[in-house]
C-alpha positions as CSV (number, residue, x, y, z in Angstrom):
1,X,116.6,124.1,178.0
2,X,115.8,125.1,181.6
3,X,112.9,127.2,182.7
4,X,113.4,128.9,185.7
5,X,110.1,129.8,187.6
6,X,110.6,133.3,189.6
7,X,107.9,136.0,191.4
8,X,106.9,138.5,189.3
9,X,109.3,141.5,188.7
10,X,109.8,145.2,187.9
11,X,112.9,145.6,185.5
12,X,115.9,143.2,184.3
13,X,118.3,144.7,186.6
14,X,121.3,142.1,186.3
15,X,123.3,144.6,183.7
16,X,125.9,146.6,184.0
17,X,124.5,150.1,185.4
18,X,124.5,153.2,184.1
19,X,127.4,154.7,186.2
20,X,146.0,153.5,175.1
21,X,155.0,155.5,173.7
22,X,155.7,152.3,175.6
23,X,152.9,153.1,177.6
24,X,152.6,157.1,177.2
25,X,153.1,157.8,181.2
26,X,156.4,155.5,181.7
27,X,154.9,155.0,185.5
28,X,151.8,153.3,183.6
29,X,154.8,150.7,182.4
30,X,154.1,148.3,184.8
31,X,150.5,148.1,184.1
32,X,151.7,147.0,180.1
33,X,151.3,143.8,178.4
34,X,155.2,143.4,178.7
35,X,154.5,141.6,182.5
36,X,151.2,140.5,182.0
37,X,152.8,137.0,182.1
38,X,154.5,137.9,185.2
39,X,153.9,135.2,188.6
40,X,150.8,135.9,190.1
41,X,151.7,137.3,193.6
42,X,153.5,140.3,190.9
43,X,150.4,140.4,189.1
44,X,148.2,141.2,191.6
45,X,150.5,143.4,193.4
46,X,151.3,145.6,189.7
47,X,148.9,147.9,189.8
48,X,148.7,148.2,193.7
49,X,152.0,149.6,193.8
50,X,152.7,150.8,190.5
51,X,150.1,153.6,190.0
52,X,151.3,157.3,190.4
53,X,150.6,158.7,193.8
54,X,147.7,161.4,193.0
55,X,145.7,159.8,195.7
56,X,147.1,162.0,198.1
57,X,146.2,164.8,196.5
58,X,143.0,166.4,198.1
59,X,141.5,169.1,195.5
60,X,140.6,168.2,192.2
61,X,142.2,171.4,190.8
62,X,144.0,172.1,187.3
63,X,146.8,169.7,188.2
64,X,144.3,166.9,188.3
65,X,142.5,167.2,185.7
66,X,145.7,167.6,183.5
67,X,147.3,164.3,184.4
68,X,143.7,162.9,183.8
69,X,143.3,164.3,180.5
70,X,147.1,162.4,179.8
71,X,146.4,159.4,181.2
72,X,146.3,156.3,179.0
73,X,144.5,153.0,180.3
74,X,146.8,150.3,181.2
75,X,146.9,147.0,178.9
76,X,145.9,143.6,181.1
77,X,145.6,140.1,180.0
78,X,142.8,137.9,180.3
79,X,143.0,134.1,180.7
80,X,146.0,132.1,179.6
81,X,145.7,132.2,176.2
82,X,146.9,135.9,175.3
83,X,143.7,137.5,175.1
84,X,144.7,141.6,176.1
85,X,142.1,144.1,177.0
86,X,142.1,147.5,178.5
87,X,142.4,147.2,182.7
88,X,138.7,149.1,181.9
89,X,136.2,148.0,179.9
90,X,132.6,149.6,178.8
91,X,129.6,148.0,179.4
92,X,126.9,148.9,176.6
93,X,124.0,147.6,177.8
94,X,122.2,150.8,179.1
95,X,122.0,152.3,175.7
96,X,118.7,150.2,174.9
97,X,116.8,151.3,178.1
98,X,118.2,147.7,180.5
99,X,119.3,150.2,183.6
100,X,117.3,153.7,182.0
101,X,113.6,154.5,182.1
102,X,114.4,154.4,178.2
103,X,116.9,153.7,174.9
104,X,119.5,156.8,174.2
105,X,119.6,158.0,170.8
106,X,121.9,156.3,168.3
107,X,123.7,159.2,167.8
108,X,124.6,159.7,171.6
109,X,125.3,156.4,171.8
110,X,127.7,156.2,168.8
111,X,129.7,159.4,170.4
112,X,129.7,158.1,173.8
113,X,131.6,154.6,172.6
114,X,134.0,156.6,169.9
115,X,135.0,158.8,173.1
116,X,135.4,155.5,175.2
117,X,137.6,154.3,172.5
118,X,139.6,157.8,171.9
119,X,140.5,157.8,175.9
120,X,141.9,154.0,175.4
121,X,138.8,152.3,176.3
122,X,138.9,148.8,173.6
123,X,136.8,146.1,175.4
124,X,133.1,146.6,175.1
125,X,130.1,144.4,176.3
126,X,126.8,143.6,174.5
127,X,124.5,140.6,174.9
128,X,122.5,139.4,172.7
129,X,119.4,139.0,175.4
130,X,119.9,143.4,175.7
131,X,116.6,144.9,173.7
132,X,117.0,141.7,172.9
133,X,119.4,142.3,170.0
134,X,119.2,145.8,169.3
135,X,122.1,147.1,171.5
136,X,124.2,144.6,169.3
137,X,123.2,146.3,166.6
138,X,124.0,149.3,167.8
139,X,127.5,148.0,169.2
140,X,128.0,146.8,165.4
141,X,127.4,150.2,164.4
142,X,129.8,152.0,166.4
143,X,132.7,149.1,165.0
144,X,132.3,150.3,161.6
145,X,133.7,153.6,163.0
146,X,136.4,152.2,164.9
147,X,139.4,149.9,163.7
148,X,137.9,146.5,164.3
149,X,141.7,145.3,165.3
150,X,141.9,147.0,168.1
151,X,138.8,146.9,169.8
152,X,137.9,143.5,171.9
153,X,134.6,142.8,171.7
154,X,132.5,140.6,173.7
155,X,128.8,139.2,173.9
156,X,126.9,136.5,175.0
157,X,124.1,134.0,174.9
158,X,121.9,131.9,176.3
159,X,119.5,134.1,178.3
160,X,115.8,133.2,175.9
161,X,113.8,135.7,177.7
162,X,112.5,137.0,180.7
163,X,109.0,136.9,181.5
164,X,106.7,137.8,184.4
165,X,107.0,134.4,186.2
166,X,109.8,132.6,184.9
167,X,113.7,133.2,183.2
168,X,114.3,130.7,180.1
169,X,117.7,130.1,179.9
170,X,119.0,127.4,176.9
171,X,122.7,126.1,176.6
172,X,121.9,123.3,174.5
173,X,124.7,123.3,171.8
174,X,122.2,123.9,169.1
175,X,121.3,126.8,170.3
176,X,124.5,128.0,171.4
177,X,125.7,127.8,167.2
178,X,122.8,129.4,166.1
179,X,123.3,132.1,168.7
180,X,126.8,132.9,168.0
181,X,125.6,132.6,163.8
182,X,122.8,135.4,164.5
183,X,125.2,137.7,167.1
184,X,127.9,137.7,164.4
185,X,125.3,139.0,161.9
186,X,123.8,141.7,163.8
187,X,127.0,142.7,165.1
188,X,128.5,142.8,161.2
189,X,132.2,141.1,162.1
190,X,133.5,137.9,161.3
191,X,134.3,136.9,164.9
192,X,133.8,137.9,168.2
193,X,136.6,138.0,170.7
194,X,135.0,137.0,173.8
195,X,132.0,134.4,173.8
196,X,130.0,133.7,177.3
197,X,127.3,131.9,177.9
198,X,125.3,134.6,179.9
199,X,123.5,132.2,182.2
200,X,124.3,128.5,183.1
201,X,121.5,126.1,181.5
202,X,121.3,123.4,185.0
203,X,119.4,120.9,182.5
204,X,122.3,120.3,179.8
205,X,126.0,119.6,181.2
206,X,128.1,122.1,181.0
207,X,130.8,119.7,178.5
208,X,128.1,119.6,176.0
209,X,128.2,123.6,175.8
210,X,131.6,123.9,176.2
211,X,132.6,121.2,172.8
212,X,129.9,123.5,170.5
213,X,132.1,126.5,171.8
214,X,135.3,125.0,171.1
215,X,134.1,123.8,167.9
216,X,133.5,127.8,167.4
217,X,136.6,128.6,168.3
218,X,138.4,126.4,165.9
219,X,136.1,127.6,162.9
220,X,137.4,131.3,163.7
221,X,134.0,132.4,164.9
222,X,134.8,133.2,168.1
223,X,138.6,133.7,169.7
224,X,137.6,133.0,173.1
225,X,134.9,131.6,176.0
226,X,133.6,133.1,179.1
227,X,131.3,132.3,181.5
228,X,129.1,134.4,183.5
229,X,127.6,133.4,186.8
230,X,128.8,130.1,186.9
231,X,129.4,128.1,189.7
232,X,132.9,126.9,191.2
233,X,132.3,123.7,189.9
234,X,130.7,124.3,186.6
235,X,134.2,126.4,185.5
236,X,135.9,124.1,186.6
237,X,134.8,120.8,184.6
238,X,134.1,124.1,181.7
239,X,137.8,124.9,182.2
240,X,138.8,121.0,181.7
241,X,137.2,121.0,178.1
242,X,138.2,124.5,177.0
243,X,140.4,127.1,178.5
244,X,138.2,129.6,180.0
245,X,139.5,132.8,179.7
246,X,137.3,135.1,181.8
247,X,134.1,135.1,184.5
248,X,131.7,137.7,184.3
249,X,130.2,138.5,187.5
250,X,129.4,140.8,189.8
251,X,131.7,141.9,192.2
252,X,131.6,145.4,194.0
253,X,132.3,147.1,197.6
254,X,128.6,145.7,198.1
255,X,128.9,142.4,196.6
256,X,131.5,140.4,197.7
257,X,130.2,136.8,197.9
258,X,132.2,135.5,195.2
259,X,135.6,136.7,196.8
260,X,135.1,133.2,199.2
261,X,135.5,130.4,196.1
262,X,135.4,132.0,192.7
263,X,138.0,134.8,193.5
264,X,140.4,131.9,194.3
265,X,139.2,129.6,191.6
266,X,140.0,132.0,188.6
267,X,143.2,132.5,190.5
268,X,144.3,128.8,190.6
269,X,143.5,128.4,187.2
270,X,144.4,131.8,185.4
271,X,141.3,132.9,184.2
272,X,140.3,136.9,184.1
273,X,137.3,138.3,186.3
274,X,135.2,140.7,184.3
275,X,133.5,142.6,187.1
276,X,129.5,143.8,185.9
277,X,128.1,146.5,188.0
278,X,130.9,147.5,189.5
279,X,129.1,150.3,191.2
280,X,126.7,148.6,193.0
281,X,124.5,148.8,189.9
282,X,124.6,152.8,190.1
283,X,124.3,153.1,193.4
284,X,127.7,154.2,194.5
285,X,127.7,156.7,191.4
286,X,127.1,159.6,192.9
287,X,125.3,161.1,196.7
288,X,121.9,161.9,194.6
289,X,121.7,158.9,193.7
290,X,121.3,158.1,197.4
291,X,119.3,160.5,198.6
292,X,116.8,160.2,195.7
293,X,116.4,157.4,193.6
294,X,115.6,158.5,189.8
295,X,112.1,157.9,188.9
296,X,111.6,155.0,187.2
297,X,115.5,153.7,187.9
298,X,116.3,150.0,188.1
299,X,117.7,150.9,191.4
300,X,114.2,151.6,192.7
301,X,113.6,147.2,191.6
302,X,116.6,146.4,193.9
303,X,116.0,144.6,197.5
304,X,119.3,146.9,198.7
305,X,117.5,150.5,197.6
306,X,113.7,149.6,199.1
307,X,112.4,150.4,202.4
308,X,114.4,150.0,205.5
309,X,117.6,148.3,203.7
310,X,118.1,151.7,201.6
311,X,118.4,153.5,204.9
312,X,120.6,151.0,206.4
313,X,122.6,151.1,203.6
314,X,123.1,154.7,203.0
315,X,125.2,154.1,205.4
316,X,127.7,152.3,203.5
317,X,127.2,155.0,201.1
318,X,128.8,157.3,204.1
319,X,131.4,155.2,205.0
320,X,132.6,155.2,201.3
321,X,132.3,159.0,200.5
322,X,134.4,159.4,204.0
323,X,137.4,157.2,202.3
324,X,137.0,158.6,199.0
325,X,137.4,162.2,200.3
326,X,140.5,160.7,202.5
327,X,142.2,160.2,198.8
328,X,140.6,163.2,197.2
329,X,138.4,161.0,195.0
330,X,134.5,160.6,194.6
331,X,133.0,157.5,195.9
332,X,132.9,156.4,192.5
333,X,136.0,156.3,191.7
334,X,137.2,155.0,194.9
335,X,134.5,152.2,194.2
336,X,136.5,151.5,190.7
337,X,139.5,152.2,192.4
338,X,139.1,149.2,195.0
339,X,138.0,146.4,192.5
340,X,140.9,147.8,190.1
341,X,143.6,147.0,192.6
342,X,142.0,143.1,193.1
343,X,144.9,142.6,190.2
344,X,145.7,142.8,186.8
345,X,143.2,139.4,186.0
346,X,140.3,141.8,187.0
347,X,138.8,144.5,184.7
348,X,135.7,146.5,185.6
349,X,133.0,146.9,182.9
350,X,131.0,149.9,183.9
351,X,128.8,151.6,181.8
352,X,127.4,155.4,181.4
353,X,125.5,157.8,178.6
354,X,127.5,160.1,179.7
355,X,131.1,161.3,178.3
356,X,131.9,162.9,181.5
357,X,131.4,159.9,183.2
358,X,133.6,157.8,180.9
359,X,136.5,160.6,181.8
360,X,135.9,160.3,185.7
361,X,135.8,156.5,185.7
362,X,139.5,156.5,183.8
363,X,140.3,159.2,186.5
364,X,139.9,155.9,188.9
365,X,143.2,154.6,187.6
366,X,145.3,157.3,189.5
367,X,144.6,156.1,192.6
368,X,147.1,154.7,194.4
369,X,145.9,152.4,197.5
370,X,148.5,150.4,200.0
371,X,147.7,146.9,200.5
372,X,146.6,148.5,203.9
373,X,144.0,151.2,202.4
374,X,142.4,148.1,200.5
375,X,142.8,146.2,204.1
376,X,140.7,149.0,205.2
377,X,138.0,149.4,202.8
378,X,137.3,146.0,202.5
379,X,137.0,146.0,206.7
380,X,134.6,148.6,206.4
381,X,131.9,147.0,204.1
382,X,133.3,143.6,204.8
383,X,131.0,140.7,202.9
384,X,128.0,140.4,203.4
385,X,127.5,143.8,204.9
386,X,124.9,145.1,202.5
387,X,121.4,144.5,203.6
388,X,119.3,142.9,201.4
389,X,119.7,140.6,197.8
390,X,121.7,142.0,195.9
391,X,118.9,141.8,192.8
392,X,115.1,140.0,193.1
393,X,114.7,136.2,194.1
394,X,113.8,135.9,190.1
395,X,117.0,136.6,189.0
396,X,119.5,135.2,191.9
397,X,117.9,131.8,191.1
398,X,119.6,132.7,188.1
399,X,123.1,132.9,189.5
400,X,126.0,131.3,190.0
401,X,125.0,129.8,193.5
402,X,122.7,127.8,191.6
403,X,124.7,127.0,188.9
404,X,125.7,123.7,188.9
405,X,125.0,121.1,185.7
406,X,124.1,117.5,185.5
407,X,127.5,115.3,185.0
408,X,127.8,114.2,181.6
409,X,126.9,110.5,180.7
């Protein structure tokens, strides 16, 4: 166990924010799981030039809104092992209050994943650190609704708690079993699809963890392992114990650190990207988000949204609402749009209480951007652009730049 002392904080920001014939569109084909085993320099290029072109349309009139309404989200593979999600996923975590002033109802929450699902949505993320347990629960409700086949569900462990001064993060293999044991209960299924250790434990190696996850895996418990803000080298000796099929971290047109080692990393060794906060933790959601931060919103917690660094970065607010009117899109979806077309190993995870949101986000998926629009954007919030930490020195002490383990004995 590792306890990590930090200053005193305001919220847990480090969530996802609150932002399925062949195919049914034959131009959706090349986004199926028929060449998800395709070579990489294909896969990455698949969705970049295979996407309808309604990004040149400029209104978003009746003919919009129709091919939105028909459009079915793409099938993508994770990893190397086989492990197919939809190219968007739902983050669930703002249902218990981590990125609200407070919890939805169980009832909205229950409709807002069952219309995720209808629209072709399957790959939802929980953790078991999120109420702590009770959006699990909650996830394992909406299952029994749902056919438990086809949804991919994922959750994690290893975050204890977060207090004022310090972050207790365990990955002792113990506590990784019993973890897995209680998530599996409170969830109600007999596995879960996709298990990540939610924060890297620097006191235990990272073998140790991986052989009780692999020891999981081969008692059915759970299908496969993921890490989330781990370091280059901690997937890497991770990856030599256990195939690792997916990262989850956060990546965005504001964050874009990891894009220098771990970008290339899962690439070299076929493992997904599950992108958190794919909006900038809400911030790219919408202009009045901007202009005036929600009472009581996470957002308000954020070095990037305090003080002078919010006004300096309004302006890469501007700079993205100007492209995303050049392809007749909101900046949200041009946002999605951008990490969409990193290729087919990456799938966003955004999350909303809103059905409307769910149906805009999917709307993401039409657009079509040249390897030169994505040259573009990226030039115009190139990394490191945003001003300010990305979230408070308590939680990037947390992250995978200080991830590394102790070599096993």
């Amino acid at each position: 166990m590792v306890i990590l002392r930090v200053e005193p904080y305001q919220s847990y920001p480090d969530m996802i924010p609150a932002v399925g014939g062949n195919n049914a569109l034959d131009n959706l084909m090349c986004c199926s799981w028929k060449i998800a085993s395709a070579p990489e320099k294909r896969r990455q290029n698949t969705i970049l030039n295979g996407l309808p072109p309604f990004g040149e349309e400029r209104g978003r009139g009746r003919r919009t809104r129709m091919a939105e309404d028909t459009l079915q989200v793409p099938r993508v593979q994770l990893g190397s092992e086989g492990f197919e999600v939809s190219k968007l996923g739902f983050g669930c975590t703002g249902f218990t209050g981590i990125n609200n002033s407070a919890p939805v109802s169980e009832e909205l929450a229950l409709s807002i994943i069952k219309h995720a699902f209808d629209k072709g949505i399957t790959f939802f993320d929980t953790s078991d650190i999120c109420g702590p347990h009770t959006n699990e629960v909650l996830v394992g409700k909406a299952l029994k609704q749902l056919p438990r086949d086809e949804v991919q569900l994922a959750t994690k462990f290893g975050m204890v708690r977060i207090e004022p001064n310090q972050v207790i993060v365990n990955g002792t293999p113990e506590y990784a079993r019993s973890c897995c044991e209680a998530s599996l209960n409170r969830l109600g299924v007999d596995y879960i699809d996709l298990y990540y250790q939610h924060r890297i434990d620097t006191s235990v190696p990272i073998e140790d963890t991986m052989e009780e996850l692999k020891k999981l895996v081969n008692e059915g418990k759970i299908k496969y392992i993921g890490l989330s803000e781990a370091s280059a080298e901690t997937i890497r000796r991770a990856h030599a114990v256990h195939p690792i099929t997916a990262v989850q971290m956060e990546w965005n047109i504001w964050t874009r650190e990891i894009e220098e080692e771990i970008v290339p990393l899962c690439r070299e060794l076929e493992i997904g990207i599950v992108t958190y906060s794919p909006l900038g933790r809400g911030f790219f959601a919408g202009k009045a988000m901007v202009e005036s931060l929600p009472a009581n919103s996470f957002l308000q917690s954020l070095p990037r949204c305090q003080g002078d660094n919010l006004e300096k970065n309004k302006i890469l607010y501007g700079k993205v609402q100007y492209l995303a009117e050049k392809h007749g899109r909101t900046p949200a979806q041009l946002a999605l749009a951008w990490i969409v077309h990193q290729g087919d190993h990456v799938v966003p995870i955004p999350g909303t209480t809103k059905t409307e949101n769910i149906d805009a986000n999917i709307g993401s998926l039409r657009v079509r951007l040249t390897e030169e629009d994505i040259q573009e954007i990226s030039d115009m919030i190139p990394i490191n652009a945003a001003t300010g930490n990305r979230v408070s020195d308590s939680l990037i002490r947390c992250s995978w730049k200080f991830a590394n383990t102790p070599p096993k004995s």
